[in-house]
C-alpha positions as CSV (number, residue, x, y, z in Angstrom):
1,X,12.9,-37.9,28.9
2,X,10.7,-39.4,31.3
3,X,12.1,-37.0,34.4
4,X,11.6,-34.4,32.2
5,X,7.7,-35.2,31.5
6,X,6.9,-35.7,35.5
7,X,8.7,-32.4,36.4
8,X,6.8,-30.8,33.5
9,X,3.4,-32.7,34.4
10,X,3.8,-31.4,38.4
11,X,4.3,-27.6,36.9
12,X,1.4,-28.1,34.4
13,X,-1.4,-28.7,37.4
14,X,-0.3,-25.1,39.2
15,X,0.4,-23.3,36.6
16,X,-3.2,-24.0,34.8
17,X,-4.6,-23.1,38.5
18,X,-2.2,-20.0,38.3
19,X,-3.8,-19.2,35.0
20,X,-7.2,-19.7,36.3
21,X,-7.0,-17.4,39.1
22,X,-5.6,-14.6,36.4
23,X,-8.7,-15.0,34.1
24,X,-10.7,-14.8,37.1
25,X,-9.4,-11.6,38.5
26,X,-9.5,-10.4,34.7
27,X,-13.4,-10.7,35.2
28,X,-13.8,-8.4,38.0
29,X,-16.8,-6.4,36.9
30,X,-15.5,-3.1,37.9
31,X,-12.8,-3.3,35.1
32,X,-15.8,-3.2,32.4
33,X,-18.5,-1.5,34.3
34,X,-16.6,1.3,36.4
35,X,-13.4,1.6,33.7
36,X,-15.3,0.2,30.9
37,X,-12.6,-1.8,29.0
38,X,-14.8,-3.0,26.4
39,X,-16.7,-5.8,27.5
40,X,-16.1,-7.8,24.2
41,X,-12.9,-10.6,22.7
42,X,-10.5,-7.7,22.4
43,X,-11.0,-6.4,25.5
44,X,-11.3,-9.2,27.7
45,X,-8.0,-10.8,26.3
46,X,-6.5,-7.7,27.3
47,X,-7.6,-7.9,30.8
48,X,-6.7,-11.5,31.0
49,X,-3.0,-10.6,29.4
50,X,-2.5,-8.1,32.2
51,X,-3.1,-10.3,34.6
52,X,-1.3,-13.4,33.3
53,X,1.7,-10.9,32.3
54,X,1.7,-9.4,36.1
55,X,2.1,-13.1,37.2
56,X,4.8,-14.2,34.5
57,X,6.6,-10.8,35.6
58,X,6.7,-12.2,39.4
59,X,7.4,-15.7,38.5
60,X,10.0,-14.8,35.7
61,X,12.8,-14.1,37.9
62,X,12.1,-16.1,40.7
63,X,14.3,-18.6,42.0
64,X,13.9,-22.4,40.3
65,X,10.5,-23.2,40.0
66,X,9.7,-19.4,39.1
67,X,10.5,-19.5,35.5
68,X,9.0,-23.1,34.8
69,X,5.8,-22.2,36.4
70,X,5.8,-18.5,34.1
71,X,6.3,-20.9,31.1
72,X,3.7,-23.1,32.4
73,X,1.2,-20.2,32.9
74,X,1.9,-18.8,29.4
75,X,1.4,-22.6,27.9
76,X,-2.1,-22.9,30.2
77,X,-3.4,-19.0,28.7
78,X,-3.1,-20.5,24.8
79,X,-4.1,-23.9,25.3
80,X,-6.8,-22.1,26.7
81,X,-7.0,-20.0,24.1
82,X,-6.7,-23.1,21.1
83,X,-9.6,-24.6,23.3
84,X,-11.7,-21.2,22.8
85,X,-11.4,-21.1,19.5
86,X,-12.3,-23.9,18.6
87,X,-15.6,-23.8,20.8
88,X,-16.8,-20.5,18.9
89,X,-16.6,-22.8,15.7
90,X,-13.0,-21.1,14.2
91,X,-12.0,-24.1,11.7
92,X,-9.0,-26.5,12.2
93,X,-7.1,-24.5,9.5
94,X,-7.4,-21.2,10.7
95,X,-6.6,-21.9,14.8
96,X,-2.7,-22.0,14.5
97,X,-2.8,-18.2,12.4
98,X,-5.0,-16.7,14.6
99,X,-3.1,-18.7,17.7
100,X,0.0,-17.0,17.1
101,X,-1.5,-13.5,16.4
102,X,-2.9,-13.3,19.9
103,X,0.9,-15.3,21.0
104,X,2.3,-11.8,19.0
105,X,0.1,-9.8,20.5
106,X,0.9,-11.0,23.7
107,X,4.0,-10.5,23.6
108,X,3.9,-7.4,22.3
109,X,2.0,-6.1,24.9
110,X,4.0,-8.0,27.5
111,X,6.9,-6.1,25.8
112,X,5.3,-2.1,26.2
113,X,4.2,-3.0,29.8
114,X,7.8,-4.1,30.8
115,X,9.4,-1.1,29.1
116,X,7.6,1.7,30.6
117,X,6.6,-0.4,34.4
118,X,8.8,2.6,35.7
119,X,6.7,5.4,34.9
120,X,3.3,5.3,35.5
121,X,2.3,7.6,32.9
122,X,3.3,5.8,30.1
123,X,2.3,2.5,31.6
124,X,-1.2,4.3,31.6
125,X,-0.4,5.4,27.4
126,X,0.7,1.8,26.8
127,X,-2.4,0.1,28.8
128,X,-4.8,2.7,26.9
129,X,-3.1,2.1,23.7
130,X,-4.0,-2.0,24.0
131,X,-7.4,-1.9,26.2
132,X,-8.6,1.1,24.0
133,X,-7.5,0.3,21.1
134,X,-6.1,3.6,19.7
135,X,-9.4,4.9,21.1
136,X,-9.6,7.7,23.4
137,X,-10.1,5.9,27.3
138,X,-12.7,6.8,29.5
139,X,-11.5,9.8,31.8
140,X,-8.8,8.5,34.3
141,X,-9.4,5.1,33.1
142,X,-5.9,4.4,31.9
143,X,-4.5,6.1,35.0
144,X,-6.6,4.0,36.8
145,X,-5.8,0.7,35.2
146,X,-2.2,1.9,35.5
147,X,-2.4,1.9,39.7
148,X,-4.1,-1.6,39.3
149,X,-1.5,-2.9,37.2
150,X,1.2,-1.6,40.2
151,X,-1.2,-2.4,42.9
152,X,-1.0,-6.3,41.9
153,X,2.2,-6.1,41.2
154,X,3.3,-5.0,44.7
155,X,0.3,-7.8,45.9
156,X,1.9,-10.7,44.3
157,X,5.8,-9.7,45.3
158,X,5.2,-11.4,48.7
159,X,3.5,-14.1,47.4
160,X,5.9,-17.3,47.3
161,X,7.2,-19.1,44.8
162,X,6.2,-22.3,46.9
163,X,2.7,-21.5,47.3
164,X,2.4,-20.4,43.5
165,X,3.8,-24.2,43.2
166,X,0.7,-25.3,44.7
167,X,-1.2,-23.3,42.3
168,X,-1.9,-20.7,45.0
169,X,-2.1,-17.1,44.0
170,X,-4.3,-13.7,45.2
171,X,-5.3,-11.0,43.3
172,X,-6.7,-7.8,44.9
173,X,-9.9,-6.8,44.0
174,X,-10.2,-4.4,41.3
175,X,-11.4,-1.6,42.9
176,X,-9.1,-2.1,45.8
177,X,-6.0,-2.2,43.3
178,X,-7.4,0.7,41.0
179,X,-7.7,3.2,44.0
């Protein structure tokens, strides 16, 4: 038990630092000012799924410490979220349901992205379905968001699993990865 707890411990550290440098990449201005995702709860946890899904997508099916360090990145995004919560004042008893409604959603938009990653147009449908919310996107937005989402991909495939280990990770700029 106690092996366990130290290999899980030395994951935790990276994978919060993995995490972090997802939610900061999800804050790129251009995402709400130039492809206006709306700049509200909805629409950043979108931006920071993306991001967080794009580096559980590399890490997945990495070699040995790939997957612990995905698990460790989706642990890190809802502590993160628990700790949210509870700072905008959501009581003790409501947390764990609205917890595992954004886990769901997660998942379920982990699930659309991984089905249609092949073709780009209905990457774009599936990221305008959850960033727009049934709404129609800004012209080329979704398209746009659909390069990003393959521009990072291809950014992080390089990356390696050791330096993720060390909680190192890039992100292109939006714009960059949009274009």
């Amino acid at each position: 038990m106690a092996g366990f707890l130290r290999r899980r411990d030395k994951h935790e550290r990276a994978a919060f630092q993995l995490y972090t440098a997802a939610v900061a990449a999800a804050r790129d201005p251009y995402l709400y000012a130039t492809l206006r995702i709306p700049d509200t709860l909805d629409g950043r946890f979108d931006a920071i799924a993306l991001y967080v899904y794009l580096a559980i997508r590399r890490l997945g099916t990495a070699p040995p410490p790939g997957p612990d360090l995905a698990q460790g990145i989706f642990d890190a995004m809802f502590h993160d979220m628990d700790t949210n919560l509870r700072e905008m004042g959501v009581s003790d008893m409501s947390i764990g349901k609205r917890n595992r409604a954004m886990w769901e959603a997660f998942h379920g938009r982990s699930a659309a992205y991984a089905a249609a990653w092949e073709d780009k147009s209905a990457l774009a449908l599936a990221l305008a379905r959850n960033f727009w919310r049934g709404g129609e996107p800004p012209e080329g937005a979704a398209a746009a968001l659909s390069r990003l989402a393959s521009a990072q991909a291809g950014c992080l495939a390089p990356q390696s699993v050791e330096a993720m280990a060390r909680g190192d990770i890039h992100f292109l700029p939006a714009q960059e990865a949009a274009q």
